[in-house]
Residue frames relative to the residue before (quaternion, step in Angstrom):
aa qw qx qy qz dx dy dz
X 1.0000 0.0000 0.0000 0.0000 0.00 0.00 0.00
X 0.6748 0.2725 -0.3734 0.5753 3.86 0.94 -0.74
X 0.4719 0.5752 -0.5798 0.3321 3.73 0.22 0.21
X 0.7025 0.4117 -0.3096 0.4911 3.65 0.78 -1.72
X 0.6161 0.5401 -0.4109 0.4000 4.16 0.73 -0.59
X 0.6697 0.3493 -0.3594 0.5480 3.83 0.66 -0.91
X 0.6968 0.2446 -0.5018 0.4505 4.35 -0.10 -0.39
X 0.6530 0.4181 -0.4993 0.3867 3.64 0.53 -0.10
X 0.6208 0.4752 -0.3721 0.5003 3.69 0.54 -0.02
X 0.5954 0.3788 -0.3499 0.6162 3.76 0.68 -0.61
X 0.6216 0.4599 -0.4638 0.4324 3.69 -0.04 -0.79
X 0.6933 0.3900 -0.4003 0.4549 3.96 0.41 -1.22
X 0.5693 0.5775 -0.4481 0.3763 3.71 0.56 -1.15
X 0.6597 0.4700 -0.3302 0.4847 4.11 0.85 -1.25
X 0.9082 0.2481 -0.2817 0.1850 3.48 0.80 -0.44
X 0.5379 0.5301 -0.4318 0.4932 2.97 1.77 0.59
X 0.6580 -0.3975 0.3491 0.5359 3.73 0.86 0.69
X 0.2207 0.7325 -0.6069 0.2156 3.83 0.10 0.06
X 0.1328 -0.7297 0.6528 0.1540 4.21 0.35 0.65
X 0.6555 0.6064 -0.4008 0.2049 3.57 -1.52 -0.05
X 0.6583 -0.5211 0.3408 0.4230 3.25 -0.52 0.08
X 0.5683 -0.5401 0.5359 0.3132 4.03 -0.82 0.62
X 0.6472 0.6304 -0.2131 0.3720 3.37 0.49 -0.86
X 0.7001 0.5062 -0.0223 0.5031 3.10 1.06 -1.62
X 0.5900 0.5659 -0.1252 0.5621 2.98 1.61 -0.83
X 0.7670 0.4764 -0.1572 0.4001 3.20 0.89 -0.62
X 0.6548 0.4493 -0.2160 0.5681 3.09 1.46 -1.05
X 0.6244 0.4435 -0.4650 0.4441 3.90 0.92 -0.60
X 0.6003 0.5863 -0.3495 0.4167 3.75 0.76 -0.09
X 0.6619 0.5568 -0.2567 0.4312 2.83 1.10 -0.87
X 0.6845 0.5640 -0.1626 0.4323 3.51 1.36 -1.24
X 0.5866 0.5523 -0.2767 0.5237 3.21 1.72 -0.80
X 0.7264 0.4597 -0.2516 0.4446 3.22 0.43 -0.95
X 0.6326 0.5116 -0.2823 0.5083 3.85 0.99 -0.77
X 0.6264 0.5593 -0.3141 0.4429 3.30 0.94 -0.66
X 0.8299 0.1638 0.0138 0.5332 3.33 1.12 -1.13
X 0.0718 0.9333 -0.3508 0.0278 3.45 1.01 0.90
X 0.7285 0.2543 -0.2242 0.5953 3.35 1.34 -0.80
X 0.1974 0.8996 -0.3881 0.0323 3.31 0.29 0.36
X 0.6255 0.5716 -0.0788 0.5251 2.40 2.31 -1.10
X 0.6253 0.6657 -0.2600 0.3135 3.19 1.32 -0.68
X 0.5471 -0.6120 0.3794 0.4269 3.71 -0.23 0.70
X 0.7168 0.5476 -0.2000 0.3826 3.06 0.32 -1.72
X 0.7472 0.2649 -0.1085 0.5998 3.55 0.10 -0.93
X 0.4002 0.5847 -0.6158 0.3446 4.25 0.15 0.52
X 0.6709 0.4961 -0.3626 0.4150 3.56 0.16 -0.24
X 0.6638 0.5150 -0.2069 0.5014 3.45 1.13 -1.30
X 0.6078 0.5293 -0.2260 0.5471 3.48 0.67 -1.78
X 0.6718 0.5325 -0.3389 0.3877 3.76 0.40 -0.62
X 0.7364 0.4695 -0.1192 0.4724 3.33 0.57 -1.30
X 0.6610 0.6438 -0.2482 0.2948 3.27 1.44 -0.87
X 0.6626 0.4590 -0.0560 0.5892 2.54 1.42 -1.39
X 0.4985 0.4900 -0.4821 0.5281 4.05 0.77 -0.16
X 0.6280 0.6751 -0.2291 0.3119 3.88 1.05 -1.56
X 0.6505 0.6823 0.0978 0.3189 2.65 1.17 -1.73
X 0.6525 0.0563 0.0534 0.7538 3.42 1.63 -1.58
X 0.2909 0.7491 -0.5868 0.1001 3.66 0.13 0.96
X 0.5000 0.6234 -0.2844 0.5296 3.01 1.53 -0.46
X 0.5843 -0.6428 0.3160 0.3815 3.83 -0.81 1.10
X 0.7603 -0.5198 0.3014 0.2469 3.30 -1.29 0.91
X 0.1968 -0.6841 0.6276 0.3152 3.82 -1.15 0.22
X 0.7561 0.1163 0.3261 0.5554 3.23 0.88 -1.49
X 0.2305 -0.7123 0.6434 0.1597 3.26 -1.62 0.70
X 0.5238 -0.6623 0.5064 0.1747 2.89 -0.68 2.12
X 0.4169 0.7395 -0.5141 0.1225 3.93 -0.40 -0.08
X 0.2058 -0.8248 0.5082 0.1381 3.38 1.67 -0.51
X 0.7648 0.3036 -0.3750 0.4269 3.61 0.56 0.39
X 0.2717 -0.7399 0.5454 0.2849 4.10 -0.87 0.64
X 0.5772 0.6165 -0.3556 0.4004 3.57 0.89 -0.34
X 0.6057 0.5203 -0.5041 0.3291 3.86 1.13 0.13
X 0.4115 -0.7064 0.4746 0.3263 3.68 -0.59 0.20
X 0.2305 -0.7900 0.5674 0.0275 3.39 -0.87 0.83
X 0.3397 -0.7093 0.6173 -0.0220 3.48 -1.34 0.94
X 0.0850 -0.7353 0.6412 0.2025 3.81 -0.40 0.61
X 0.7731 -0.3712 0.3336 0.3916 3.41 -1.76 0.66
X 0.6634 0.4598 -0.2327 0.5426 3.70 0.29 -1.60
X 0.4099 0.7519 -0.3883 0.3405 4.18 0.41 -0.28
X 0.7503 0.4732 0.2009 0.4157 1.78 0.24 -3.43
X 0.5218 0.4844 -0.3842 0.5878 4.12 1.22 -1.03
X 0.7456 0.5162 -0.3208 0.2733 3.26 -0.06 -1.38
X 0.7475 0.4444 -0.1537 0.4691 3.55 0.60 -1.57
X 0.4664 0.6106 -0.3973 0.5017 3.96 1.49 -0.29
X 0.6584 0.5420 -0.2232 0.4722 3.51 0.61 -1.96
X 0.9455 0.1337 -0.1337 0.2653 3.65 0.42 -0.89
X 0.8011 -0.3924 0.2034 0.4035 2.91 1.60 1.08
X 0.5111 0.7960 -0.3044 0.1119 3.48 0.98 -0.28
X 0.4450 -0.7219 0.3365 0.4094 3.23 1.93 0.09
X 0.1801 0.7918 -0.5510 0.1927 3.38 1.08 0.39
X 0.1060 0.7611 -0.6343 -0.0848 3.23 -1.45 0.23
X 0.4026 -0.7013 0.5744 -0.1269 2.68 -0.68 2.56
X 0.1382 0.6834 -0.7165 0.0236 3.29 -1.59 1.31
X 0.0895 -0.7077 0.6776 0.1789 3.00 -1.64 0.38
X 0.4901 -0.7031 0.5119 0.0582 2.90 -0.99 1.95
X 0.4854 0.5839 -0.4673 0.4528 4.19 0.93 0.13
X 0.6920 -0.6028 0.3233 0.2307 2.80 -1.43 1.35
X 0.6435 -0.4286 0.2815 0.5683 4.41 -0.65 0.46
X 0.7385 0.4176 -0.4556 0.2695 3.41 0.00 -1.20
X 0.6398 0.5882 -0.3410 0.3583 3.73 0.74 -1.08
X 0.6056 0.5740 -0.2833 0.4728 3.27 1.22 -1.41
X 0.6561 0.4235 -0.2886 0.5540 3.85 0.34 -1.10
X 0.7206 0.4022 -0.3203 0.4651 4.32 0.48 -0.40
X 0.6541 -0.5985 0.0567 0.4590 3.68 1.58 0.09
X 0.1838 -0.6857 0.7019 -0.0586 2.60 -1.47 1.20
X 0.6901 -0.3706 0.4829 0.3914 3.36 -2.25 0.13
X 0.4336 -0.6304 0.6048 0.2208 3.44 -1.06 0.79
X 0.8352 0.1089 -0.3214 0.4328 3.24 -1.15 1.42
X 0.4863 0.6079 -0.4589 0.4282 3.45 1.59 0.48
X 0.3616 -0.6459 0.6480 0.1793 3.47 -1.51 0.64
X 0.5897 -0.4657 0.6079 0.2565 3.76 -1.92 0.42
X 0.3914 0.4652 -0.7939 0.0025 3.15 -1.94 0.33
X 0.1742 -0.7013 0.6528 0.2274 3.53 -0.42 0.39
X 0.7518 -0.4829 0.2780 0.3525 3.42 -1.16 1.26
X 0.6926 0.4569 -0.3947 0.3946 3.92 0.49 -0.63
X 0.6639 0.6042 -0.2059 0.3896 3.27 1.35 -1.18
X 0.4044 0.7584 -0.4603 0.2224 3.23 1.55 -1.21
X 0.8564 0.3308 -0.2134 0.3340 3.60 -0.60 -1.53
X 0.5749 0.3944 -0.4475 0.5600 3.77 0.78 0.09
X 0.8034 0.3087 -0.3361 0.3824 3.53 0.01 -1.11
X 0.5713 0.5711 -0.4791 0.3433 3.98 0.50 -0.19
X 0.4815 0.7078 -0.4748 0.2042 3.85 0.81 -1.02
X 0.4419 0.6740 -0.3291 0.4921 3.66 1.42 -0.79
X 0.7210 0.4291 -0.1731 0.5159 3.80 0.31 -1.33
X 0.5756 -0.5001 0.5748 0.2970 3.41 -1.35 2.02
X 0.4880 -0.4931 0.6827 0.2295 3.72 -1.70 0.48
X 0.7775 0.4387 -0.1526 0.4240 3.77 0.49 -0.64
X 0.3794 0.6655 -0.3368 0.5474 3.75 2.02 -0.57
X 0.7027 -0.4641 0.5379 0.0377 3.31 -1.95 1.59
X 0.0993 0.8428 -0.5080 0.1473 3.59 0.88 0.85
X 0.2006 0.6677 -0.7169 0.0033 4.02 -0.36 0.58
X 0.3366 -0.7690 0.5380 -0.0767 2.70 -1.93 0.80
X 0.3204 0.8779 -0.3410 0.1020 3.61 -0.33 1.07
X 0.4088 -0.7248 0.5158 0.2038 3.77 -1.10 0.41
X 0.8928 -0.2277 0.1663 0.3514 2.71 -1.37 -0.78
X 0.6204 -0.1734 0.2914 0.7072 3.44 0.68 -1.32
X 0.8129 -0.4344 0.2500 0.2965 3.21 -2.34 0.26
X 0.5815 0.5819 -0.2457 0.5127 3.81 1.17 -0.26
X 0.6480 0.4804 -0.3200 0.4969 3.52 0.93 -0.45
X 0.2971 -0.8172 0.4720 0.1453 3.16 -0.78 1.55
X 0.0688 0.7070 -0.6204 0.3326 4.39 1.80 0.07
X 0.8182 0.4223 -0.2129 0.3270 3.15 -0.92 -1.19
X 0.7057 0.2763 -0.3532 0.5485 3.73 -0.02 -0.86
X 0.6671 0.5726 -0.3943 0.2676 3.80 0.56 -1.02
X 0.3786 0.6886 -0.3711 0.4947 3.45 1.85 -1.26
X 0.7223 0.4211 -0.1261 0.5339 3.68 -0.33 -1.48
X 0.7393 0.2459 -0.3902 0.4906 3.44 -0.19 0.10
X 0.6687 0.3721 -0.4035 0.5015 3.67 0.60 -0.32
X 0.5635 0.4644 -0.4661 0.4995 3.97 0.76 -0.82
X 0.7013 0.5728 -0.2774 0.3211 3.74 0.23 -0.54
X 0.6398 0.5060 -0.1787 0.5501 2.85 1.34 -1.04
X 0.5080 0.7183 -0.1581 0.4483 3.37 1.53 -0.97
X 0.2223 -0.7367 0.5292 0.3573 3.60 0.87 -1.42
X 0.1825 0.6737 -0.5328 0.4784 3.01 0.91 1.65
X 0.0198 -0.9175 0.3892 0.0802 3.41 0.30 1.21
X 0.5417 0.7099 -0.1170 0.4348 3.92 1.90 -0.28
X 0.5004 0.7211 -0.3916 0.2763 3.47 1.46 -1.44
X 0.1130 0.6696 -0.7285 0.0905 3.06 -1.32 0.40
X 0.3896 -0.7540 0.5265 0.0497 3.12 -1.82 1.47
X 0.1573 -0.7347 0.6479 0.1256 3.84 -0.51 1.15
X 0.2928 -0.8102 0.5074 0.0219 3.58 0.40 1.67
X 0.6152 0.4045 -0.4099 0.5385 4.14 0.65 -0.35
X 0.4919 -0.7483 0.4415 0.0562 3.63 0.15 0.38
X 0.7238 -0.4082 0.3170 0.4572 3.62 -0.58 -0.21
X 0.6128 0.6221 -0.2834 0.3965 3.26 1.26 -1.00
X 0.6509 0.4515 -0.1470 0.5923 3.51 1.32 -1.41
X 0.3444 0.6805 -0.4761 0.4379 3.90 0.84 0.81
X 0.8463 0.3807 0.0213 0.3720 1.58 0.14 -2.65
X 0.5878 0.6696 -0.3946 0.2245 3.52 0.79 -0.35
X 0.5107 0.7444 0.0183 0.4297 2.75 1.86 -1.70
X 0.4137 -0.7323 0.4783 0.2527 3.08 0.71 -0.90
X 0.3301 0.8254 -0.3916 0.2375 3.24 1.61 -0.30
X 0.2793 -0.7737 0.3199 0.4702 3.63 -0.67 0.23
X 0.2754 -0.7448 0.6054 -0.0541 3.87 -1.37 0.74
X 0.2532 -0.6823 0.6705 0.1438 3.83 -1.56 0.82
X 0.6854 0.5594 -0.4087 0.2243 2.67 -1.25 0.79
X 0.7937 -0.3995 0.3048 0.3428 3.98 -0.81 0.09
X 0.2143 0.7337 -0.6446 -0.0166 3.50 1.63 -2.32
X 0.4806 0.4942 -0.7026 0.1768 3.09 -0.71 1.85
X 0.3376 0.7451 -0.4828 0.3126 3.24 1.01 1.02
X 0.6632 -0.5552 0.3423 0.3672 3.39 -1.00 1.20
X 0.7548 0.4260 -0.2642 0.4231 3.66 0.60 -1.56
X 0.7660 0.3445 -0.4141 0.3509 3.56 0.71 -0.08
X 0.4119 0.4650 -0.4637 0.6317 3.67 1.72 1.51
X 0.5671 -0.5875 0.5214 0.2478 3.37 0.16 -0.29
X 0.6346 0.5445 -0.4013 0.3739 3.26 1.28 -0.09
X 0.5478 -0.6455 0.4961 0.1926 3.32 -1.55 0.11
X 0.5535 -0.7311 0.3142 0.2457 3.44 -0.34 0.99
């Protein structure tokens, strides 16, 4: 099964112009996915979640996405285009509990399993950004690759995450008493 995910990912990467070596292409897939293997799995979403927030509380190296072809949005963009109306539609693909402890004001839930049922609502052609937790969490690039894959033709990834909001000062609902959006470690 992760064999048919990494040539299908490398295969898309070859056909949306992705420059670079196949290889390279392969192995960041590979790392993404390994990193986040059950993510999908029902059973283990809560755990896998927490793990992986646990896991990278500690400042970023890199956004694990393995793919250059996702589009990205900076924070000051994403403020900007909120403030003036831009019809954005902002998700955060983390699981309820995180979402309900804070999120971007005027953003809606699908945590990543839910995504492909609960988007069908959402114009194919609509200003879709996408985001998680913070700049290490790979939710967010994965989101985008499935909306894409979907025929979601708009999606874009706001790759700092809730954490980079919240850091900011940006405004946000919720409590933000989660560990990962201190830096601390459970």
């Amino acid at each position: 099964m992760m064999q048919r995910k990494i040539v299908y990912a490398a295969t898309l990467a070859m056909l949306l112009g992705t420059t670079g070596c196949f290889d390279q292409v392969v192995n960041k897939v590979k790392e993404s996915l390994q990193k986040c293997s059950t993510c999908f799995s029902k059973n283990s979403e809560q755990k896998t979640t927490e793990k992986l927030l646990e896991d990278t509380a500690t400042e970023p190296e890199a956004a694990p996405t393995g793919s250059s072809f996702i589009k990205k949005i900076s924070s000051e963009d994403l403020k900007n285009g909120l403030e003036t109306n831009d019809n954005f539609v902002v998700i955060n693909v983390l699981p309820e509990k995180y979402y309900r402890d804070c999120h971007i004001i005027g953003s809606i839930n699908m945590p990543l399993e839910l995504i492909e049922k609960e988007i069908q609502g959402v114009d194919r052609d609509a200003p879709i950004i996408v985001y998680c937790a913070k700049m290490d969490c790979p939710l967010s690039g994965k989101a985008v690759l499935l909306l894409q894959q979907k025929g979601y033709t708009n999606v874009s990834e706001y790759p700092g995450g809730m954490k980079e909001w919240y850091d900011l000062g940006y405004p946000y609902e919720g409590p933000a008493e989660e560990s990962y959006l201190k830096g601390e470690k459970k």
